[in-house]
C-alpha positions, -999 to 999 in steps of 0.1 A, spaced: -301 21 647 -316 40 677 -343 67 660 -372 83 678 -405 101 668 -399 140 671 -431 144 688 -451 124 718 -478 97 713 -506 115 700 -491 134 671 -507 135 637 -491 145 598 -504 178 596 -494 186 559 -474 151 539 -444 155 517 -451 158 483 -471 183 459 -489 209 478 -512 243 465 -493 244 428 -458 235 447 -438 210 463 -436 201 499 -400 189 507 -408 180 540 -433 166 567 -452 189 589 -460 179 625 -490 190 655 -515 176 675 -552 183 673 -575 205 693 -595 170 707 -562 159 719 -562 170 747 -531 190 749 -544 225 734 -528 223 702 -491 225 694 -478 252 704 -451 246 732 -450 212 732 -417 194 735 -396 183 701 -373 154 707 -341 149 686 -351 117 658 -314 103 657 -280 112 677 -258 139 658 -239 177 660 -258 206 657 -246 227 626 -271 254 626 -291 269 651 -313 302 657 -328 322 630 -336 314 597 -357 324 572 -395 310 567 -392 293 602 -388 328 620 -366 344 644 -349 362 663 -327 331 682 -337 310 702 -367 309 675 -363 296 642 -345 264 633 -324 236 641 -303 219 616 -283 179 629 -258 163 615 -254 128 619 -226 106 612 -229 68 590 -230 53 629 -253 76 645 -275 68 612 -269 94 585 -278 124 569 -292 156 579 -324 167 594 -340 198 601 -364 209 624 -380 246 621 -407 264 632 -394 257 668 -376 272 697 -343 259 712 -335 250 742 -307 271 753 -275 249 758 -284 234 720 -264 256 705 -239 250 670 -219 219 679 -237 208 708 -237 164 708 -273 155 704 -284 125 719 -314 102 703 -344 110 721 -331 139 737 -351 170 740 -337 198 720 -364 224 715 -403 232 717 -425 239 692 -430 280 689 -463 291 694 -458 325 687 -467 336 654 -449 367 652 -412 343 660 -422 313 640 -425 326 602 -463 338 609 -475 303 604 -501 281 631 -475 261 658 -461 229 640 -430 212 636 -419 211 603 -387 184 595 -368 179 563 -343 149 558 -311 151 534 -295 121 532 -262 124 536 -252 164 538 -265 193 544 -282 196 506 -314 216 503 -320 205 466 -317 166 477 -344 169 504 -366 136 508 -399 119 525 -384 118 565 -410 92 572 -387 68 552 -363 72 581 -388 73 605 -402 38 599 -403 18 629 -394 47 650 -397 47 693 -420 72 710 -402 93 727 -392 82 763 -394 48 751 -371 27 763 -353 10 733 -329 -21 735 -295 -16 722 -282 -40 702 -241 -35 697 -231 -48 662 -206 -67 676 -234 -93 692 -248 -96 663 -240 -132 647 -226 -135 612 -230 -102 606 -203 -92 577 -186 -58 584 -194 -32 560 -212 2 556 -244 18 551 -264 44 543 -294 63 528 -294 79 496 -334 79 491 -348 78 455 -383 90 444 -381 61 419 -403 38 432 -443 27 437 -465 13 459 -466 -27 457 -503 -26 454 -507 -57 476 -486 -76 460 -466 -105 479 -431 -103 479 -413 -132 464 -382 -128 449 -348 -110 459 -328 -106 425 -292 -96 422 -278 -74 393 -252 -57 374 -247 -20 369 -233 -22 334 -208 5 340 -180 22 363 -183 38 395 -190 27 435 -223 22 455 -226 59 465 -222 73 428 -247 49 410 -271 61 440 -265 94 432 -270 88 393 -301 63 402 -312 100 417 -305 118 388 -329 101 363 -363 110 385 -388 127 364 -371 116 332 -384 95 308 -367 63 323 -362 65 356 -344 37 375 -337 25 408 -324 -6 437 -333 -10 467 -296 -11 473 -266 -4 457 -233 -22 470 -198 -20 457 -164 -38 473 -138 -8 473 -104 -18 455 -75 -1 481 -91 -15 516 -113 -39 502 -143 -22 525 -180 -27 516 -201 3 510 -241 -5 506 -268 22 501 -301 24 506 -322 36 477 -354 22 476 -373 12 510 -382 -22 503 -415 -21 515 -416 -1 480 -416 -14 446 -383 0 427 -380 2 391 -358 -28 382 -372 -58 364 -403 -43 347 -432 -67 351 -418 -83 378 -408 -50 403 -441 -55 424 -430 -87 432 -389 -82 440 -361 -70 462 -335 -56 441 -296 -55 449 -272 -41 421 -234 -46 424 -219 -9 411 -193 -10 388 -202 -46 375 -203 -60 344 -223 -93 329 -195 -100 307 -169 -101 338 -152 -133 344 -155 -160 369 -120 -145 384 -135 -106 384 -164 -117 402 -142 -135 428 -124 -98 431 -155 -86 447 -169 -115 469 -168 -95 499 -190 -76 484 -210 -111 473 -212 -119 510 -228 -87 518 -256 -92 492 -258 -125 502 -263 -111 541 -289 -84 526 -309 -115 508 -312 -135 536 -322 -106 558 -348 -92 537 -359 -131 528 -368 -134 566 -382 -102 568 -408 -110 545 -411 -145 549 -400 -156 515 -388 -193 520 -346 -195 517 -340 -210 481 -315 -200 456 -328 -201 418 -294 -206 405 -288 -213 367 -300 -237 353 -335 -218 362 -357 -249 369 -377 -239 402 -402 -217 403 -403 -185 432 -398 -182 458 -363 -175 465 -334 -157 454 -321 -153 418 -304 -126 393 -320 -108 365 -318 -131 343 -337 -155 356 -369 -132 351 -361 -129 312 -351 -165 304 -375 -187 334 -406 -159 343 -403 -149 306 -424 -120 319 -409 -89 292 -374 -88 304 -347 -94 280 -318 -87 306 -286 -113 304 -271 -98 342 -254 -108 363 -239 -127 332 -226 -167 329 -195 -166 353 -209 -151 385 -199 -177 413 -234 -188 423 -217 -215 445 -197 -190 463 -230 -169 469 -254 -202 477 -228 -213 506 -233 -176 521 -266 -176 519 -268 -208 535 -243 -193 565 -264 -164 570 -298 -188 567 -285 -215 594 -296 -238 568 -285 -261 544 -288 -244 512 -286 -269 477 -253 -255 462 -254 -244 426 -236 -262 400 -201 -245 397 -198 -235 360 -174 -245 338 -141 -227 338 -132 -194 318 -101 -191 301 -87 -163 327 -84 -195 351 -59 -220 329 -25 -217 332 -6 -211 303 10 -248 308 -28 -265 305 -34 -241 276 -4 -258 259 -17 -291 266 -49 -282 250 -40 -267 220 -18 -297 216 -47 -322 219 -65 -304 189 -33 -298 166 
């Protein structure tokens, strides 16, 4: 995905999302400093962060007016990368108008030095990300998105899904949660897959992942991913950065990447699973990814847990091999961990020791071997 820096080389966080003077922040403010040699903000150039439609434009209250002062609000589609941002305190440029195509990297405003237009506050940019609509109340950190950003003017080389290999086909997007923690140094070492316990799709156990910050047990992914049952498309989204420690495995979130299958269920059977192994792929894809990312070594720590981490493994595996607190039984006895070792190993380019295939449930016997069967023990 092609994002860019809103400002040039040089820019500085002038005031951090998060608590501020007795209140909230629910944004990141922009600038440059006096010794920077550019004399401040003030009328410097803002460049658009990701491609997208202008929604709102012009006046708006707190970043100042009349039009062209005031804001900029961009809407950006799953390809383009998602979600909303807003850029105020600023002055448009005068073809960006409502609707106009916004291309990344593009310039689409300046930063307003003129007190009286700009709210009555010193020139800065401020920015505000929603993640996936215009949604003042679900506003989040934009530096999330902004992670691994190009300066602006940067020449940036496209990659076109299509080149890339093995890649499986399915879609993603940000729904950030605040239910997370630093790392504190700690090495990554494990990816571990789990069960949601309940109904619903990838984009509503985000959303309810969401709804428990600031309670008294908040939980959270680092993605949620769910196989849909008309077109069989796979949705995954993003709700913890994984530089970021979610709140999955208790003693052991420091140390883990965490993928949760929504609407699954530990009890489900070998054949339920097997619905969903698009959707197994996918996670298998994310593992691999995130297992080269951060250089954890390629193994799967399939039941029978007898090797130690690295590698990749379910939930379980930290209450029954790590023993460290967890008393968690997901993703359950009949998930297909050969079907998911074989994709790992495609999306490695390496051989990857197969789990044992467990023993057969009952769903799979036809009613003619369960004859047989019942006839052996009559």
């Amino acid at each position: 995905m092609i994002r860019y820096w809103p400002l040039e080389k040089g820019r500085v966080v002038t005031s951090p999302y998060g608590p501020r003077e007795g209140g909230f922040h629910y944004g990141v403010d922009f600038g440059f400093p006096l010794w920077s040699g550019r004399g401040g903000s003030g009328s410097l150039p803002v460049f658009a962060i990701q491609a997208g439609t202008v929604i709102y434009a012009g006046a708006a209250q707190g970043y100042g007016g009349p039009d062209p002062a005031g804001w900029l609000v961009i809407d950006s589609d799953d390809d383009q990368g998602g979600g909303v941002l807003e850029y105020g305190h600023i002055r448009r440029l005068p073809h960006v108008k409502v609707g106009y195509k916004v291309k990344a990297g593009e310039q689409i405003a300046i930063i307003n030095p003129d007190s009286n237009t700009n709210g009555g506050t010193a020139p800065h940019l401020h920015l505000s990300d929603m993640p996936v609509d215009y949604a003042p109340l679900q506003k989040q950190n934009p530096m999330i998105r902004l992670k691994g950003a190009a300066d602006p003017g940067t020449a940036i080389q496209v990659i076109k899904k299509e080149s890339i290999v093995d890649r499986p086909d399915f879609n993603e997007f940000p729904n950030w949660s605040r239910n997370c923690q630093s790392r504190n140094g700690t090495k990554i070492d494990l990816v571990l897959i789990h069960t949601q316990e309940g109904s619903g799709n990838a984009a509503s156990l985000a959303q309810f992942l969401r709804s428990t910050e600031g309670g008294g047990n908040p939980v959270s992914y680092h993605y949620t991913i769910s196989q849909d049952a008309k077109d069989n498309g796979v949705t995954v989204v993003d709700v913890v950065d994984t530089d970021l420690a979610s709140y999955s495995v208790g003693n052991s979130n420091n140390r883990s990447i965490n993928i949760c299958f929504a609407g699954s269920r530990a009890a489900w059977t070998r054949s339920e699973w097997l619905k969903h192994s698009r959707a197994i792929d996918v996670a298998a894809y994310l593992a691999v990814q995130d297992c080269k990312k951060y250089k954890i070594p390629i193994n799967v720590l399939a039941p029978p847990y007898k090797k130690k981490p690295p590698g990749i493994s379910d939930h379980r595996y930290c209450s029954k091999f790590l023993r460290d607190g967890n008393d968690h039984q997901d993703v359950g006895d009949n998930f297909p961990w050969d079907v998911f070792a074989a994709a790992v190993g495609r999306y490695a380019g390496t051989a990857t020791t197969p789990a044992p295939a467990p023993a057969p449930t009952l769903d799979l016997l036809s009613p003619a071997v369960l004859k047989v069967l019942a006839g052996q023990f009559l």
